[in-house]
C-alpha positions in Angstrom: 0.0 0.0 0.0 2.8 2.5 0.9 3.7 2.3 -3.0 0.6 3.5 -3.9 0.3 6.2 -1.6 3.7 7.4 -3.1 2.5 7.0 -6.5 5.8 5.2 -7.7 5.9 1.2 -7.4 9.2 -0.3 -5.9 10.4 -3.2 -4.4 11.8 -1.0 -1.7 9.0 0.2 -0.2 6.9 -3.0 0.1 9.7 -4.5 1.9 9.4 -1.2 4.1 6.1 -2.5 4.6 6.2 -5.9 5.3 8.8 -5.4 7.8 6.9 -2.6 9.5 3.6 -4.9 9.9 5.6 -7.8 11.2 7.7 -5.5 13.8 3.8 -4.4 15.1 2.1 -7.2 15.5 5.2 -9.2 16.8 5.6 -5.9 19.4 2.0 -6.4 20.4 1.9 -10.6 21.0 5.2 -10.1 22.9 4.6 -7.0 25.6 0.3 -6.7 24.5 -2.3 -8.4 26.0 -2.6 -12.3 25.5 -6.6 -11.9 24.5 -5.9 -8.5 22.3 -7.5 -5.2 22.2 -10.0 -4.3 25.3 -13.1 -4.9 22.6 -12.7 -8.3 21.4 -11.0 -9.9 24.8 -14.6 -11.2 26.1 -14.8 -13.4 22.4 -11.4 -14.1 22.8 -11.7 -15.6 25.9 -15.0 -17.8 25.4 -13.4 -18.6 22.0 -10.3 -20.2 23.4 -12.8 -22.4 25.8 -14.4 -23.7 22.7 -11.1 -24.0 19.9 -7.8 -25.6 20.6 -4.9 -23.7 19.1 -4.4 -26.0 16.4 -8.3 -25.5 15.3 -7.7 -22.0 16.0 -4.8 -21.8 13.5 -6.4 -24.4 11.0 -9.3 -22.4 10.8 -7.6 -18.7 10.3 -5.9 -20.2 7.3 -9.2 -21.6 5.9 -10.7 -18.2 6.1 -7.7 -15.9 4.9 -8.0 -18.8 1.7 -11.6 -18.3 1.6 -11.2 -14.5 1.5 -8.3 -14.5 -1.0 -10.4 -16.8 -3.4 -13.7 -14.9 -2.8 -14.6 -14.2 -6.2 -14.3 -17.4 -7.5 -16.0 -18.7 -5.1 -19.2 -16.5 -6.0 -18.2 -17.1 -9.6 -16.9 -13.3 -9.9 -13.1 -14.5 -11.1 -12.1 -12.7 -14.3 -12.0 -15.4 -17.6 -8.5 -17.1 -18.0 -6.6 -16.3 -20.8 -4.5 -19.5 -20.6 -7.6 -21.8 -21.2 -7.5 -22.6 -24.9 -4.0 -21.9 -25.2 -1.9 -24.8 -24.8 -2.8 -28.6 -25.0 -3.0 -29.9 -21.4 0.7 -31.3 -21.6 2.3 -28.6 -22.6 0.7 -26.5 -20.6 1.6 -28.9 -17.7 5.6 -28.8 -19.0 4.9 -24.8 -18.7 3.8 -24.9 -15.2 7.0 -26.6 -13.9 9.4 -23.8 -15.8 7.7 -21.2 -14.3 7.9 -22.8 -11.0 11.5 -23.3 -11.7 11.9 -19.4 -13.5 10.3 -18.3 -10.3 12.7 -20.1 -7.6 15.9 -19.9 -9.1 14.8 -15.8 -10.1 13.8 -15.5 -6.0 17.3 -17.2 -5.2 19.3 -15.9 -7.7 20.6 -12.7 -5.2 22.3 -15.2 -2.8 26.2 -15.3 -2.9 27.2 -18.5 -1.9 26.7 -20.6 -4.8 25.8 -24.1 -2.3 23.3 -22.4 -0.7 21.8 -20.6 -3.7 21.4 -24.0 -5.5 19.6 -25.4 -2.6 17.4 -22.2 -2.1 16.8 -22.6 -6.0 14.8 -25.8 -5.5 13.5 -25.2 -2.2 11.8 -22.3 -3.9 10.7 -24.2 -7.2 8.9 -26.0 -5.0 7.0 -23.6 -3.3 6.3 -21.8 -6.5 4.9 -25.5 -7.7 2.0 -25.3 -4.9 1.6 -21.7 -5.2 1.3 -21.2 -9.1 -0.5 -18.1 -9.1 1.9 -16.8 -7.2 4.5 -18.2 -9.5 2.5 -16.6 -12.2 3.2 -13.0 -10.8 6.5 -13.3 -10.2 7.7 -14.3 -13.4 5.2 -11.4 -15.0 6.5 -8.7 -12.5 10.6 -10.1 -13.8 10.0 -10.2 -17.4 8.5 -7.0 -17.4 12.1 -5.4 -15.7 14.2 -8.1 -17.6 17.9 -8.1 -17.5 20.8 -10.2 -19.0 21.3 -11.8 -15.2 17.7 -13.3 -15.3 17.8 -14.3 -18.9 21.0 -16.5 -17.5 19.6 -17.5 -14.6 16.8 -19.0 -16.2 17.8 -20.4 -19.5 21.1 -21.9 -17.8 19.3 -23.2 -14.8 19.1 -27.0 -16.8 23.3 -27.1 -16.1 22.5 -26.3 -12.4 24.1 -29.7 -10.3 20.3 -30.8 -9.0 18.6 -30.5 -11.7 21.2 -31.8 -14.3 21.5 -34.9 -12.0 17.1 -35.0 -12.6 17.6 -35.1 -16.0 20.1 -38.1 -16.1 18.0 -39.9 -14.1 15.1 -39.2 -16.4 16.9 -39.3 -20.0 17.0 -42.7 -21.9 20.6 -43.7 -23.0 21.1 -43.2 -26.5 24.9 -43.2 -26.2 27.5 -44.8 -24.8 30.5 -41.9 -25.4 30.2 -38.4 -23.3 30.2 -35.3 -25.4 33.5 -34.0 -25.9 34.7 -30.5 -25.6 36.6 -29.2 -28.8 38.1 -25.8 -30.1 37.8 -25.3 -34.0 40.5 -23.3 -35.8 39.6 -19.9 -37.5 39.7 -20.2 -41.1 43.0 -17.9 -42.3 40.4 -15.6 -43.8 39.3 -14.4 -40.7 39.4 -11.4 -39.2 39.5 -13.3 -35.9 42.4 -15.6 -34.3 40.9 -17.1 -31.4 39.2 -20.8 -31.8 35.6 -21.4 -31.6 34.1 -23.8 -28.8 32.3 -26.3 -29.5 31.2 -29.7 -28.1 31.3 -33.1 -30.3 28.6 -35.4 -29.7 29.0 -38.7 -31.4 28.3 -42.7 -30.3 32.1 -44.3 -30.4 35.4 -43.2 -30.2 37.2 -40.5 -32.2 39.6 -42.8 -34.5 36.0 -43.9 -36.0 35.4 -40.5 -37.6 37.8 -41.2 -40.5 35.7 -43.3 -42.1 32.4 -40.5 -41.5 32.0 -38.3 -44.3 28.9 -36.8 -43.4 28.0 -34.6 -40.1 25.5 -32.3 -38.3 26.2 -28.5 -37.1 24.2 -27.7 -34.6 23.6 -24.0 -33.7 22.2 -24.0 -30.3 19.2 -21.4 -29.2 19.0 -19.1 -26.3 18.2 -15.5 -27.6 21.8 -14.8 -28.6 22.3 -15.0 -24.8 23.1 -17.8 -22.8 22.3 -21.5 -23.1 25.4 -23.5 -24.2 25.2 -26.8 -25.9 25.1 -28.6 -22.3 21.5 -27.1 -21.8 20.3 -29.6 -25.1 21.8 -32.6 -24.3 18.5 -34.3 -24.2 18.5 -33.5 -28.3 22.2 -33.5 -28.9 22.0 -37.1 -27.0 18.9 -38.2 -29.1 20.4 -37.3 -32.4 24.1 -38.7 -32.0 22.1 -41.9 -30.7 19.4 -41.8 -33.8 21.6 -40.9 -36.3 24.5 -42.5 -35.7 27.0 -39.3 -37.4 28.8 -37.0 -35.4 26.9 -33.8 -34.3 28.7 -30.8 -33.9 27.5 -28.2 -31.2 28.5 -24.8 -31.2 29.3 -22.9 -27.7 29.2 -19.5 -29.8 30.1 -16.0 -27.4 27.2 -14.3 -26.6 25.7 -10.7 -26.2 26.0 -8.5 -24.7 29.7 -9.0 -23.9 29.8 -10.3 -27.8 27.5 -8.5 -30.2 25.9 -9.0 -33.7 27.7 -9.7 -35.8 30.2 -11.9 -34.1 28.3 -15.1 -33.4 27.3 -15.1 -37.5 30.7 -14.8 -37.7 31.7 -17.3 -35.8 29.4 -20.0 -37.4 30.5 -18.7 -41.1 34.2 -19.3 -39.9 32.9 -23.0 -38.2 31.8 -24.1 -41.5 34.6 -23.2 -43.6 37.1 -24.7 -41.3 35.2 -27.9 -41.8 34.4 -27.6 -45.8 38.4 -26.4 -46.1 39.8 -29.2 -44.2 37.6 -31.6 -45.2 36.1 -32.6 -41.8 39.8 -32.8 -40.4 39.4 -30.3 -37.7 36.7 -32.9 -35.6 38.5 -35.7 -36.6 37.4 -37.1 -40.0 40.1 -38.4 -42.7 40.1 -35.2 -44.3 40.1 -37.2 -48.0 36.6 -35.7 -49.2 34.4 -33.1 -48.2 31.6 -33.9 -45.8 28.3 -33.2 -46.0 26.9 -31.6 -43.6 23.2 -30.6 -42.4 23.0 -27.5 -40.5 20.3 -27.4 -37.7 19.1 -24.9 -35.2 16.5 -24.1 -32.9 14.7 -20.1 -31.6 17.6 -17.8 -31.8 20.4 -20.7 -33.6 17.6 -21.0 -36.0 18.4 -17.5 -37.2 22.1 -18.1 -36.7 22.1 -21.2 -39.2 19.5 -19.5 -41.6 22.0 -16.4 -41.8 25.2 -18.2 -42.2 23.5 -19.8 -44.9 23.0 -16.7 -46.7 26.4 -15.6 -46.1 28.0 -19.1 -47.6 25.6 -18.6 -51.1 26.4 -15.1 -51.0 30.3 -15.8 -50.8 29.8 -17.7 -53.8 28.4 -14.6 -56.2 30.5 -12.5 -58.7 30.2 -9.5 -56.2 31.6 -11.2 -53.3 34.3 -13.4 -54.6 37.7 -12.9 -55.4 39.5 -14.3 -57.9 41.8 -16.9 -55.6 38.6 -18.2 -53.9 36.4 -21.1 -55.0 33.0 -21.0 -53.8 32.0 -23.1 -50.1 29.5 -25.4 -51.0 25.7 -24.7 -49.4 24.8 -27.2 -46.7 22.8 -30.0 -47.9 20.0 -28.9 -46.1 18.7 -27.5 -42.9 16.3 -28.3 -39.6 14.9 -25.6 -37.8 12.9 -25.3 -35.1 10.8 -22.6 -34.1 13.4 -20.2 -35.6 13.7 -16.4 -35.2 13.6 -15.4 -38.1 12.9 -11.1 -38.1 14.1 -9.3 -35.8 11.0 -6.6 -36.2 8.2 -6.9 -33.9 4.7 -5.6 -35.5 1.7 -5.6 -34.9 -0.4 -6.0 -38.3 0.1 -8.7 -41.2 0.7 -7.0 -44.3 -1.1 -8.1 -47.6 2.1 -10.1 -49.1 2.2 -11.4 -45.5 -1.1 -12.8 -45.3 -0.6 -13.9 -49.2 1.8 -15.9 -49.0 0.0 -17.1 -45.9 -3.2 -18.1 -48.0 -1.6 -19.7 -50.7 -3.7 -22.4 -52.2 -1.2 -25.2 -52.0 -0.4 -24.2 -48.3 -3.9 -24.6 -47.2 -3.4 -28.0 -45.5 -0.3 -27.1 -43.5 -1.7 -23.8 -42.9 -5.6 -24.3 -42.3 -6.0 -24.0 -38.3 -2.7 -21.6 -38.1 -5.3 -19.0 -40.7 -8.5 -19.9 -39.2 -6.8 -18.5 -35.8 -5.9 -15.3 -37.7 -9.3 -15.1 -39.6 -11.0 -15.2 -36.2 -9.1 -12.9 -34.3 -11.9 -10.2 -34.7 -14.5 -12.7 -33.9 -13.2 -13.5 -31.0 -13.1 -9.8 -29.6 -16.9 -9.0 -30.7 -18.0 -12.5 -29.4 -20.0 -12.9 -32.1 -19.2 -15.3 -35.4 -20.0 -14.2 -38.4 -17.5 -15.9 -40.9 -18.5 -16.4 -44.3 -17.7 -18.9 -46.8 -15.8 -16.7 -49.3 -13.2 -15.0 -46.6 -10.4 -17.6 -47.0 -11.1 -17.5 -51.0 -8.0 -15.7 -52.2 -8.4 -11.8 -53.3 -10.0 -11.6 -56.9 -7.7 -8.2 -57.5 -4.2 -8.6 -56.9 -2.7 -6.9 -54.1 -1.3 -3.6 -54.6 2.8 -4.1 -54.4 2.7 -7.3 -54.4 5.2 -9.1 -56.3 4.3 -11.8 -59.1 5.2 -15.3 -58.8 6.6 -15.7 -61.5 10.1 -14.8 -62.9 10.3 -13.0 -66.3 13.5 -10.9 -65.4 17.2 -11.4 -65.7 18.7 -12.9 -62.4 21.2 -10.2 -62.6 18.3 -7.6 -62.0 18.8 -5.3 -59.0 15.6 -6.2 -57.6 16.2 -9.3 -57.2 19.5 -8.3 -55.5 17.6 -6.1 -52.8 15.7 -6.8 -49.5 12.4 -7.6 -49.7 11.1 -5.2 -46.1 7.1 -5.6 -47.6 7.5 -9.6 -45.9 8.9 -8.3 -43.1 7.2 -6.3 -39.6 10.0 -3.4 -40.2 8.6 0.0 -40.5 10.0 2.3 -42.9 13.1 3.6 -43.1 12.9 6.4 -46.3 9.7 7.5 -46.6 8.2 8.6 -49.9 5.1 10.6 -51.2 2.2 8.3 -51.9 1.2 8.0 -55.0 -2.5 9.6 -54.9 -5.4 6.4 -55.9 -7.5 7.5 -58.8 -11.1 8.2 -58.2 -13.7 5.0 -58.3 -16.1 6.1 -61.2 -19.0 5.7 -59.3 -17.9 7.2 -56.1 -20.7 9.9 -55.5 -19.2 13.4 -55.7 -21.1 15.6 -53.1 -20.0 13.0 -50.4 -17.4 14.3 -48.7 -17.1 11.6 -45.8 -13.8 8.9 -46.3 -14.6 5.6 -47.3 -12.5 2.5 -46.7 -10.4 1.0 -49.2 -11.5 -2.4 -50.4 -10.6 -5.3 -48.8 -7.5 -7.2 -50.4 -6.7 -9.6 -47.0 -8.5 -9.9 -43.8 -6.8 -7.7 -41.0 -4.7 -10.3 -38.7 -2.4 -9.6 -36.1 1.1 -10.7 -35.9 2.2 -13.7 -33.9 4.0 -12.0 -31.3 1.3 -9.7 -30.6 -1.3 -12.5 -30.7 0.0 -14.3 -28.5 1.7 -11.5 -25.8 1.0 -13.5 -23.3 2.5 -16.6 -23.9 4.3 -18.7 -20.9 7.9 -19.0 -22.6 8.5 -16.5 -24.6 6.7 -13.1 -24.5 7.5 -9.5 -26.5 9.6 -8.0 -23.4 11.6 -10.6 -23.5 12.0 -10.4 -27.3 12.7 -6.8 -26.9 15.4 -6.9 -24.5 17.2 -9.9 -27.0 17.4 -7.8 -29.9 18.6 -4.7 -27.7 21.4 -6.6 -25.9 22.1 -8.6 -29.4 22.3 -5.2 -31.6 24.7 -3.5 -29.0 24.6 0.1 -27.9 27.3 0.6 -30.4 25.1 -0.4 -33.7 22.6 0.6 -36.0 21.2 -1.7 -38.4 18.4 -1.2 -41.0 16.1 -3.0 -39.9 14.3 -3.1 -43.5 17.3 -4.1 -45.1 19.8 -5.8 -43.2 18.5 -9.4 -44.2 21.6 -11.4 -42.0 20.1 -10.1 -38.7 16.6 -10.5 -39.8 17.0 -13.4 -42.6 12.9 -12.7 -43.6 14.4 -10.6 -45.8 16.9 -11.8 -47.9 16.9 -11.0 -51.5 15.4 -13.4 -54.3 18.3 -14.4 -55.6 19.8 -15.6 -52.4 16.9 -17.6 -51.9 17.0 -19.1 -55.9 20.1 -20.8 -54.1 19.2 -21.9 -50.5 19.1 -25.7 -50.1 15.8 -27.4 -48.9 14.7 -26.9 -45.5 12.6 -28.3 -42.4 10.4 -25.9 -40.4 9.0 -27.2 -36.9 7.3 -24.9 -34.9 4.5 -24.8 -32.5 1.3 -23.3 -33.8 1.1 -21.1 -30.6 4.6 -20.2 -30.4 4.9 -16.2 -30.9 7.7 -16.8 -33.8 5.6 -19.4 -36.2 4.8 -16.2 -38.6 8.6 -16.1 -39.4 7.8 -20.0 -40.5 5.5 -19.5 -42.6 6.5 -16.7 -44.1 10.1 -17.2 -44.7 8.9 -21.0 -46.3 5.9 -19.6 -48.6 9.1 -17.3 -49.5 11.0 -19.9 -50.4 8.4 -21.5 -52.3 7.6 -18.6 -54.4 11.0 -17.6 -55.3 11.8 -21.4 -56.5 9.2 -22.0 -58.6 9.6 -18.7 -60.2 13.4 -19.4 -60.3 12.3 -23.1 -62.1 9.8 -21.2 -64.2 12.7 -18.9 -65.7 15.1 -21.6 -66.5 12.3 -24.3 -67.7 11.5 -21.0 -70.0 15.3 -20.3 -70.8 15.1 -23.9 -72.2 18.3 -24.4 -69.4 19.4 -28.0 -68.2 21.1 -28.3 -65.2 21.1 -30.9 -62.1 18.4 -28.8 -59.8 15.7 -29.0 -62.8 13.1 -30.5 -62.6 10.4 -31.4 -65.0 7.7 -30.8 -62.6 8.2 -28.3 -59.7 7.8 -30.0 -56.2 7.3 -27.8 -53.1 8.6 -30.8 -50.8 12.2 -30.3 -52.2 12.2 -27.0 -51.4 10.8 -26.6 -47.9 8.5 -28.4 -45.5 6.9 -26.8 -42.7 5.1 -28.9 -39.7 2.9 -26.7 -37.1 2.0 -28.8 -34.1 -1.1 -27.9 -33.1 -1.9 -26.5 -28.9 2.7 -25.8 -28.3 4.5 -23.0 -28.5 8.2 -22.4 -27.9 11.1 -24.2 -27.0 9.5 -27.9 -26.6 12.9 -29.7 -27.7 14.5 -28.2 -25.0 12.7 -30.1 -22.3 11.2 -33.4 -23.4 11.5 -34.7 -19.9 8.7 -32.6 -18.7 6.9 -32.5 -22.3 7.6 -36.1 -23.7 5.4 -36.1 -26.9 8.6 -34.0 -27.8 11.1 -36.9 -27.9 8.7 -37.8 -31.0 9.6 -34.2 -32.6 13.3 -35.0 -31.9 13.2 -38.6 -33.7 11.6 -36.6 -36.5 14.3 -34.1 -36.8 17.4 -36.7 -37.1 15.4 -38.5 -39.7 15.4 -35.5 -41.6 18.8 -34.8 -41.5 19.2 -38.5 -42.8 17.0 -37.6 -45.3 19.0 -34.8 -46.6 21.9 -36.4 -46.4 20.6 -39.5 -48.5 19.7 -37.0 -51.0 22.4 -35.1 -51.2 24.2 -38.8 -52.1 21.6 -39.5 -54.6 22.0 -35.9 -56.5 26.1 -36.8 -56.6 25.5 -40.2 -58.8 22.8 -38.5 -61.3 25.5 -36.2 -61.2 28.2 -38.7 -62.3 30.2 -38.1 -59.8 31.9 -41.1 -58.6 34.9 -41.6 -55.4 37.9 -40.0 -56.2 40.9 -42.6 -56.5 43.3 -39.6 -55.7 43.3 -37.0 -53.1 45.4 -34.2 -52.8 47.3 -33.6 -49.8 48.3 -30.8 -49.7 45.2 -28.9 -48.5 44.7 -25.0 -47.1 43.9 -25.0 -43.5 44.1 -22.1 -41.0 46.3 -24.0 -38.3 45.7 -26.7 -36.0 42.8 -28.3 -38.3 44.5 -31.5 -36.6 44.8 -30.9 -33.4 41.4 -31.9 -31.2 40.8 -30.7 -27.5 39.0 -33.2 -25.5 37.7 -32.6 -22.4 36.4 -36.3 -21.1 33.7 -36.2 -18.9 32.7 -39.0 -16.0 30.7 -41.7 -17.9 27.4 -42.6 -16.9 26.7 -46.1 -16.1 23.4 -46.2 -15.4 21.2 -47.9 -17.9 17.7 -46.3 -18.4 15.2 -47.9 -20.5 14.2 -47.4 -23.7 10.1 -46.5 -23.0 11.1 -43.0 -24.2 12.3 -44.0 -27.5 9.7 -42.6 -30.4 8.4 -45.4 -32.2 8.5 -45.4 -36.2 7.0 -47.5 -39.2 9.0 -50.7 -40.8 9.6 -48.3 -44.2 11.4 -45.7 -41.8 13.6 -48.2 -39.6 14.8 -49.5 -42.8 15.9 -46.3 -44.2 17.7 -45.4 -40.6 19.0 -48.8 -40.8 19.9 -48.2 -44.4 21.2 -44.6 -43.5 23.6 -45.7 -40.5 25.2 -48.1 -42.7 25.9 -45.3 -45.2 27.2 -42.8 -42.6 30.0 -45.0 -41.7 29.2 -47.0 -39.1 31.3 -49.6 -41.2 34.4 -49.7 -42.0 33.9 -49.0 -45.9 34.2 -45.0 -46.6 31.4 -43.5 -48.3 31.4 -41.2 -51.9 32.0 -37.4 -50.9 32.1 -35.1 -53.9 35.2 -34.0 -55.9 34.6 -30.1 -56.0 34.2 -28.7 -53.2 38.3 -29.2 -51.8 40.1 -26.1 -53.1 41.2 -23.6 -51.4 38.7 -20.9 -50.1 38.1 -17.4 -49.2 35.4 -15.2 -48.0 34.9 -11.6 -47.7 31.8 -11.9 -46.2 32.3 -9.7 -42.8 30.4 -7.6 -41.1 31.0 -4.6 -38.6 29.7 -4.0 -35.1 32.3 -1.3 -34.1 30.3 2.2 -35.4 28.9 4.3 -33.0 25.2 5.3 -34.5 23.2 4.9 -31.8 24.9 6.6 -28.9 23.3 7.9 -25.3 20.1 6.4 -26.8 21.0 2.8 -27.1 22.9 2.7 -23.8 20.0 4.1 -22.0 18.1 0.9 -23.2 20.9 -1.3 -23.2 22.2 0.0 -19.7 18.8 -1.4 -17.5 18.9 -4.9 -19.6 23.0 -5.6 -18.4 22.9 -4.4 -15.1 24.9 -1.2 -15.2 22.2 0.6 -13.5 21.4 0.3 -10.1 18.5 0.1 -8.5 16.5 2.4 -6.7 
C-alpha cells in the first residue's frame, strides 16, 4: 500500500512494509495483552474455551483462503486467458518452468553458490503449490528483464540438481560423453581465437575417418546464454538416432559479444570444416563432408543467416579471384526459428498472401482460421462467411508476381524484400494519390474505406503476448542486448540479422529446408513466411530456367514444393519444446523426427552426386589449405554414466522408416567402408563476407536501453 500512496511502485517500499507490519504485531503478541485489544477480549476468551490452538490456526488459514479466493467462489473471477491456449501437456511442462523461472529468479541474489542452488529448489517447489503466485513473479521479472535473469533462467538445466534429474530421467542413447573441442579460424578471418564447440557422437574419435557426413548444430538461447550442455537431451537423441557426429557450437554471446560476431563465428565454423575436409573434428580429411546444419529459436536464425552468407560468398560480387566457392549445406532443420528481428503488430497483404496460398492450405488451415478469427473473437460474435479464405479476386497492390520473367542479374532481385517483413520504414516517400472510383458519388465528402484485399490479422507476437515461454519483453530486451549500444542496423534491409528478408536471388540458391514450430509459439509467422518465400521464389526461379530452355542438375520437369521446404505446425505448443522433453515427452517424438530429416538430406544429397556422375575420387590431394591446427582436437572427457535407463522413451517409427535409418547408418559410416563425398568442393577458399559491429550510431540512446537490460544501472 505505501507504494501506492507514493505513487511510484518499488520493491523498496513494500519490503518497508512488510517489515513494519511484522515488527507491530510481533511488538503487540510479545509485551500486548494475551486476549488483544480491550473490545474483542470477552470473544477471545470464550473462544479459546471452545477451539484448541491448532483449530484456532487451521481455521484462520481456511478463512484468509476463503477471502483471498472470494470471487471465484461467488463465480466473480475474471475469464482465464491461458484456457485454450496450450494442449494440457504442454501446458503442464509450462507450469514446472515457471515454477522453476520463479525459484531460481527468488534465489538468484544469494552469494554462496551451495546455498543458492539449494534455495533454488526449495523455492521451485514452493512456487509449484503456489502457481498463481509463480505466475506473478515471473510477469513482474520479465517486465524489468535483465541479461542476469535471462542467465539465470535459461542456464538453470546445467545447475548440479537439476542436471543430475535429468540423467536420471533421459534414456541412454549413447555410450560416449560429449567432448569439448576448439575449432581453428579459417586464415580468412578477421579473428584468431578458436571457436568452442562440443562433439557429440556414439564411439570413439579414431572412428570419424571413415564418417563423411555430419551435423552442425547451432544452439538457441536468444543470442544470450544457453550453451550446448543445456540440449543434451537432443544433442544425445540425435548422436544416438543418427549415428553421425553432431557438432555443437558454444558460440560467445551478447552483450559482452555483439551482432555480428556469433554469425561470424558460425561462417568461420563451416569453412574450417568444408576447407579441411572434416579434419578439424577428426574425419580423414580425403573428401568433403556433408553436412546438415540445424538450429533451434535464436540458432535457427544463426544457421539461416550463415546460410546466406555461404551462397552469398559464392556470387560475382563477393568473390575474389583466388577463392572457390564453399559449397551450401545440404540442407537445414529448424525449429521454431527467429527469423525477423521486427516486432509488428499488423500482417501485411504479401504477409497474409503468402500465408493463403492455395497449395499451403493444409499445412496452414488451423494456423489462418486463428488469424481469420481474431476479430471474432473480440466482438464474441461469429460471423465468418464462406468466401473469406477464398483468395483476393484483384491482386494486391505491391505485391510481387510469382513468376520470374526478369534477368537474375536484375537489382531487384539483388535487394531486400522489407514488404515480408514487420520493419517499418526507413525512407519515406510521397504516396502515390489512388485515382477516383467512377461511381464514387461526388457531393459526399465523408472517407470511405479501401477495399478489402486480405483480412486484417495480427502478428504472432502480438497475438500471442502473453504466452508462458517467450513473451514481446523478452524479445525486446534480445534484440537490444544482441544489436549493442554501439550499432545501428536497417532493420528493413539488413537481411543477415533478420533473414525474412533476404533478396530473391539468395533464396534461388538456398538448399531445402525443415520448419517445426509450435502453432502457438509467438515466432511461427517467421515460419511460414520465410517457407511460402522460399516456395515462391523457387518455382519462379524453375519457371525462368524451364523457359530459358536451361538444363542443369536442380531441374526438374515438374516443380515439387517438398524439395524446397516443408513446414510442420503442431497444433496446442508454443516455444522451446525440444529443450525439455523430460517434462513435455510427446517432444522426444519431434526429436526422432528431426534426425530422420537430417538422414534424409543427407541420403539426398548422395543420390543428386550419382545422377550427377560423380563417382569416389581414387586420388586425393594432400596438400590442403587449412588455418592451423585443423589437426589438433581438444577433448575434455567427462565422467561416464553407467546407469542404464530404458528405452520406453524411444519414439516409435514404421517398418519403411527403420529401414531407411538402418539403411542410413550403414551409409554414414558405421562400417568400416568410406562413403562417396564429392570431388569439387576441396580447393582452397576465401570469403569476404564480414560484417561490422564497431560504429557508433546509436549513442546515449541505445545505452540508455541497453544499460537497464546488463545491469549497469542500479536500483532504486
Amino acid at each position: 500500500m505505501i507504494d501506492h500512496v507514493l505513487g511510484k511502485p518499488s520493491v523498496k517500499s513494500r519490503r518497508l512494509q512488510v517489515l513494519a507490519v511484522l515488527t507491530f504485531w510481533s511488538f503487540y503478541l510479545i509485551k500486548g495483552h494475551r486476549h488483544g485489544p480491550p473490545l474483542i477480549r470477552r470473544l477471545s476468551k470464550i473462544s479459546s474455551k471452545l477451539l484448541t490452538t491448532w483449530q484456532t490456526v487451521v481455521f484462520t488459514m481456511m478463512y484468509l483462503y476463503a477471502a483471498r479466493n472470494f470471487s471465484t467462489l461467488v463465480g466473480l473471477a475474471s475469464p482465464e486467458p491461458m484456457a485454450n491456449m496450450y494442449d494440457a501437456k504442454y501446458f503442464r511442462a509450462t507450469w514446472v518452468l515457471t515454477a522453476l523461472d520463479a525459484g531460481f529468479w527468488t534465489a538468484m541474489r544469494i552469494r554462496r553458490k551451495w546455498m543458492r542452488d539449494i534455495a533454488s529448489m526449495v523455492f521451485s517447489l514452493f512456487y509449484l503449490i503456489a502457481a498463481e503466485r509463480a505466475d506473478e513473479k515471473v510477469r513482474k521479472v520479465r517486465g524489468t528483464i535483465t541479461i542476469e535473469h535471462f542467465r539465470v533462467s535459461w542456464n538453470k538445466g546445467t545447475t548440479p540438481y537439476l542436471q543430475a534429474l535429468q540423467k536420471l530421467v533421459r534414456p541412454r542413447f549413447t555410450r560416449w560423453p560429449p567432448r569439448a573441442i576448439r575449432i581453428p579460424r579459417p586464415s580468412t578471418s578477421d579473428y584468431k581465437e578458436p571457436v568452442s564447440a562440443w562433439l557429440y557422437y556414439d564411439g570413439p574419435v579414431s572412428d570419424l575417418e571413415h564418417i563423411n557426413k555430419m551435423i552442425l548444430d547451432i544452439p538457441g538461447g536468444g543470442f544470450v546464454a544457453m550453451d550446448p550442455r543445456c540440449n543434451d537431451d537432443r544433442l544425445f537423441a540425435w548422436a544416438g538416432k543418427t549415428g553421425l557426429p553432431v557438432l555443437s557450437l558454444d558460440y560467445r554471446k551478447a552483450p559482452e559479444f555483439p551482432y555480428p560476431y556469433a554469425l561470424n563465428e558460425c561462417f568461420d565454423v563451416y569453412t574450417t570444416i568444408i576447407r579441411s575436409k572434416g579434419r578439424c573434428i577428426g574425419m580423414s580429411g580425403a573428401e568433403t563432408p556433408r553436412v546438415v546444419v540445424t538450429g533451434d529459436s535464436a540458432g535457427g536464425n544463426l544457421a539461416t543467416a550463415m546460410t546466406l552468407m555461404v551462397t552469398e560468398s559464392a556470387t560475382k560480387t563477393r568473390q575474389s579471384t583466388v577463392q572457390a566457392e564453399l559449397p551450401v549445406p545440404s540442407g537445414l532443420v529448424l525449429l521454431y526459428p527467429a527469423l525477423d528481428m521486427n516486432i509488428g503488430n499488423w500482417m501485411s497483404d504479401e504477409q497474409m498472401s503468402l500465408i493463403k496460398d492455395r497449395r499451403m492450405r493444409v499445412t496452414n488451415k488451423d494456423y489462418l482460421r486463428r488469424k481469420s478469427m481474431q476479430y471474432n473473437d473480440l466482438v464474441g460474435t461469429p460471423h465468418q462467411s464462406d468466401d473469406e479464405d477464398e483468395e483476393p479476386s484483384a491482386p494486391v497492390p505491391g505485391a510481387k508476381s510469382p513468376k520470374l520473367t526478369v534477368n537474375p542479374d536484375d537489382s531487384e532481385l539483388r535487394s531486400p524484400q522489407p514488404e515480408y517483413s514487420h520493419a517499418n520504414r526507413q525512407t519515406w516517400r510521397k504516396p502515390q494519390p489512388s485515382p477516383m472510383p467512377l461511381t464514387r458519388d461526388t457531393r459526399s465528402m465523408s472517407h470511405r474505406p479501401e477495399p478489402m484485399q486480405t483480412r486484417l490479422a495480427m502478428a504472432s507476437m502480438i497475438s500471442y503476448f502473453n504466452d508462458r515461454v517467450l513473451s514481446p519483453e523478452m524479445m525486446r530486451a534480445m534484440i537490444i542486448l544482441y544489436i549493442g549500444p554501439h550499432n545501428r542496423p536497417d532493420f528493413s534491409q539488413e537481411y543477415l540479422l533478420s533473414p525474412i528478408l533476404a533478396p530473391d536471388y539468395l533464396l534461388q540458391k538456398f538448399p531445402k529446408t525443415y520448419f517445426l514450430t509450435g502453432e502457438r509459439d509467438p515466432l511461427v509467422d517467421d515460419t511460414v513466411i520465410f517457407a511460402g518465400r522460399l516456395r515462391r521464389v523457387k518455382q519462379a526461379f524453375h519457371s525462368h530456367r524451364a523457359s530459358q530452355g536451361m538444363k542443369g542438375l536442380d531441374d526438374i520437369t515438374d516443380f515439387d514444393e517438398k524439395d524446397v521446404a516443408e513446414v510442420v505446425l503442431i497444433p496446442g505448443i508454443s516455444h522451446g519444446f525440444s529443450q525439455f522433453p523430460s517434462l513435455y515427452p510427446p517432444a522426444w517424438k519431434l526429436i526422432d523426427r528431426c534426425a530422420r530429416w537430417a538422414v534424409d538430406l543427407l541420403n539426398t544429397a548422395d543420390v543428386r552426386l550419382l545422377q550427377s556422375g560423380q563417382q569416389v575420387p581414387q586420388r586425393h590431394h594432400s596438400r590442403t589449405e587449412s588455418s592451423g591446427d585443423e589437426d589438433h582436437l581438444e577433448i575434455s572427457m567427462t565422467k561416464m554414466r553407467t546407469r542404464a535407463t530404458s528405452d520406453e522413451a524411444k519414439a516409435t517409427s514404421s517398418s519403411s522408416e527403420q529401414a531407411e535409418e538402418n539403411e542410413a547408418r550403414r551409409s554414414n559410416g558405421n562400417t568400416k567402408r568410406k562413403s562417396n563425398g564429392r570431388t569439387g568442393f576441396g580447393q582452397k577458399s576465401k570469403s569476404l563476407v564480414k560484417l561490422d559491429s564497431s560504429d557508433d550510431l546509436l549513442g546515449r540512446r541505445m545505452q540508455g536501453l541497453a544499460g537497464p537490460l546488463t545491469g549497469a544501472h542500479n536500483e532504486d
